[in-house]
C-alpha positions in Angstrom: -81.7 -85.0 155.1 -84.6 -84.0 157.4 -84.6 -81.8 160.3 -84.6 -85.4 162.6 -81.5 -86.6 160.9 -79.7 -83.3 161.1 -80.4 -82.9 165.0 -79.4 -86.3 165.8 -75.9 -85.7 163.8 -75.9 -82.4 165.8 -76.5 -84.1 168.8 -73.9 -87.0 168.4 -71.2 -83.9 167.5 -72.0 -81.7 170.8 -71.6 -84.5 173.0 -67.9 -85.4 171.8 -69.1 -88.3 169.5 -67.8 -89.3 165.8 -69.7 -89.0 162.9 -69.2 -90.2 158.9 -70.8 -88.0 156.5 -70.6 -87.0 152.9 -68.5 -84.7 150.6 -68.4 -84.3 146.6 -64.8 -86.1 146.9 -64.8 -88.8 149.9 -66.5 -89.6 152.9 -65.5 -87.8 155.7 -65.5 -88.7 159.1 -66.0 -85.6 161.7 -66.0 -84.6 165.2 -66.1 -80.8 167.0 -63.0 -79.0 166.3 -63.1 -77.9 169.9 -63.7 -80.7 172.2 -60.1 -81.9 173.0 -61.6 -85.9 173.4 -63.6 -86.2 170.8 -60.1 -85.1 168.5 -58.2 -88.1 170.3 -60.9 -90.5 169.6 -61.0 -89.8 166.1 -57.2 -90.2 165.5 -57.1 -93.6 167.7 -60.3 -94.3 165.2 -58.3 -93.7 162.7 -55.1 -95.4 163.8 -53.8 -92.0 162.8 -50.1 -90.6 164.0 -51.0 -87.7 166.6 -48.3 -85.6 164.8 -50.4 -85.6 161.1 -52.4 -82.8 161.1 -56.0 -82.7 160.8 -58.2 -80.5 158.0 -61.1 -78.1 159.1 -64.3 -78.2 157.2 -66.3 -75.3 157.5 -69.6 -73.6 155.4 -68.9 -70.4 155.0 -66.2 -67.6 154.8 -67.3 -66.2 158.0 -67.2 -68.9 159.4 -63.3 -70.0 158.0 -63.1 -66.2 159.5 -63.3 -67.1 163.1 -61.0 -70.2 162.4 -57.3 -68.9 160.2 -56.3 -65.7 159.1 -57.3 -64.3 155.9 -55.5 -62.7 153.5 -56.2 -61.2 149.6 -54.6 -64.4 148.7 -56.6 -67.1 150.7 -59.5 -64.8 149.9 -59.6 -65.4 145.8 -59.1 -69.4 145.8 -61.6 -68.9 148.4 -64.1 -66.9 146.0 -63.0 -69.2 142.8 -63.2 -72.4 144.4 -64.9 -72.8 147.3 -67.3 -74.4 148.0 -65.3 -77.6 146.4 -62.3 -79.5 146.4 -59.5 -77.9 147.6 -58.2 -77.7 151.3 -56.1 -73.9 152.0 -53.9 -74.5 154.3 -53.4 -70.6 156.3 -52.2 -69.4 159.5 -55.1 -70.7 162.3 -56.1 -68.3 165.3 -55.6 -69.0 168.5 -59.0 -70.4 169.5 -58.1 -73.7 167.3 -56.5 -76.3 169.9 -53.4 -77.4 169.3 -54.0 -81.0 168.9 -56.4 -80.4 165.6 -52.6 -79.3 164.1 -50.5 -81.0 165.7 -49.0 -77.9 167.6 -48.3 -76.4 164.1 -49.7 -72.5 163.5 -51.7 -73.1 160.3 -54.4 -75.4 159.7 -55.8 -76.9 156.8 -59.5 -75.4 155.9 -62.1 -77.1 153.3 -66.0 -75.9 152.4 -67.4 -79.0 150.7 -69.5 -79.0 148.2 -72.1 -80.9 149.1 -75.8 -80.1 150.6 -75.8 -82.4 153.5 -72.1 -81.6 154.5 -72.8 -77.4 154.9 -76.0 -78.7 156.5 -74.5 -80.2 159.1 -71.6 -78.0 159.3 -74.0 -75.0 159.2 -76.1 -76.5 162.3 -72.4 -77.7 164.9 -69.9 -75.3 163.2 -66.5 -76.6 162.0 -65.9 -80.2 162.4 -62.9 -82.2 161.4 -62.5 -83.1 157.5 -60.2 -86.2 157.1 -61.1 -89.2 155.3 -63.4 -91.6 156.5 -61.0 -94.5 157.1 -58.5 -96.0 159.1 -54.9 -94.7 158.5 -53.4 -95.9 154.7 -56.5 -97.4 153.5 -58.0 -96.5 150.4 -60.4 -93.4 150.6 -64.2 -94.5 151.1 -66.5 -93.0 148.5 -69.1 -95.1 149.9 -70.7 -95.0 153.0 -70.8 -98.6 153.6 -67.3 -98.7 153.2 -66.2 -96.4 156.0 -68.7 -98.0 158.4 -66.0 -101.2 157.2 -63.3 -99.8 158.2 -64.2 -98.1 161.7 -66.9 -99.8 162.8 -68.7 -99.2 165.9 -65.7 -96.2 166.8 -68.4 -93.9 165.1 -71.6 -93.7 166.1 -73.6 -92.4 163.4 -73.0 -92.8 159.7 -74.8 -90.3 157.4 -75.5 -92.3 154.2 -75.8 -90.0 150.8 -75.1 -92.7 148.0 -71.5 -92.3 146.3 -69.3 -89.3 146.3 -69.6 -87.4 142.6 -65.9 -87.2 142.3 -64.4 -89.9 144.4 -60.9 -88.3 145.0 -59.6 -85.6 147.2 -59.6 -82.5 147.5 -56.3 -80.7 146.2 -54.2 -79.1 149.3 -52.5 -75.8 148.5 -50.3 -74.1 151.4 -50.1 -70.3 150.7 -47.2 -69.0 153.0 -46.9 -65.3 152.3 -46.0 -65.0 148.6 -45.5 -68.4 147.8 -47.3 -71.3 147.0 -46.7 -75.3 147.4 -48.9 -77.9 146.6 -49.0 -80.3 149.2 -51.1 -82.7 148.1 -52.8 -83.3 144.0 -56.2 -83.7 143.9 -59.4 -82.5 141.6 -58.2 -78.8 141.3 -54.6 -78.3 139.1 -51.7 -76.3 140.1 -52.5 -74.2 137.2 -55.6 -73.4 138.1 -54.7 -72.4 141.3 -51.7 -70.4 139.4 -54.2 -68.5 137.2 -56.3 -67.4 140.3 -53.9 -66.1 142.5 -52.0 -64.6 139.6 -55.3 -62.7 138.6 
């Protein structure tokens, strides 16, 4: 991705637009966390129920810092598995708007592993990580097949070839000692098991 590239992505996120770009499980498609409209366009994009939650990506743990609360435990899956496919869902701080969870008080935080995704996230901050599709459709691991689905609703598409793994990311809610996994995806149960249980 060249510097051009990455400012008009930047560009399209700062002024409330939608963009598609790449993970190492699906494409994703993104907008800035904390404009209130762009949110709303990407669930009508979607077709998405306003009361399903939506996932954070972010690029760093400083910068999942600003966004949920930390603890020992979100901290070691963090420094096991992230960057890469699994989505902690924590208690959120008060500076994430309420629509991004659906008024809940947790969120849903990812760090993808992938180059041009922490670029971009790196450059706006933390954007939106859902799947690049319209609501029940099969994930896009292609670009060409999100730009299918939503069409002109997003207005720029970052092409990277096919995601490596094709599937999503595994979602683990830690709610003070326990542990539920919310949704299966690369990462096991047991591995997650083993970590925390380090």
């Amino acid at each position: 991705m060249t510097d051009d590239e990455l400012e008009t992505v930047a560009e399209a996120v700062e002024n409330g637009d939608l963009i598609v770009y790449p993970t190492e499980t699906v494409y994703g498609i993104g907008a800035d966390i904390f404009n209130e409209a762009a949110i709303k366009k990407l669930f009508v994009a979607k077709n998405r129920p306003f009361d399903m939650p939506l996932s954070v990506a972010v690029s760093s743990k400083e910068m999942m810092g600003t966004i949920a609360v930390l603890d020992e435990r979100a901290e070691k899956l963090i420094d096991a598995f992230l960057p890469g496919p699994l989505t902690i869902i924590i208690k959120k701080k008060p500076i994430v708007p309420d629509i991004v969870t659906s008024m809940s008080e947790k969120v849903g935080i990812r760090m993808p592993d992938h180059p041009v995704a922490l670029k971009i996230i790196e450059r706006v901050g933390p954007i939106v990580a859902t799947s690049a599709n319209s609501h029940s459709h099969p994930d896009a691991v292609k670009c060409e097949e999100a730009e299918k689905d939503l069409g002109d609703h997003v207005n720029v598409y970052v092409d990277s070839g096919p995601c490596s793994l094709g599937k999503p990311s595994t979602i683990v809610w830690l709610m003070g000692d326990n542990m539920e996994i919310v949704r299966q995806g690369a990462i096991t149960k047991k591995q997650i098991e083993d970590v925390l249980n380090a």
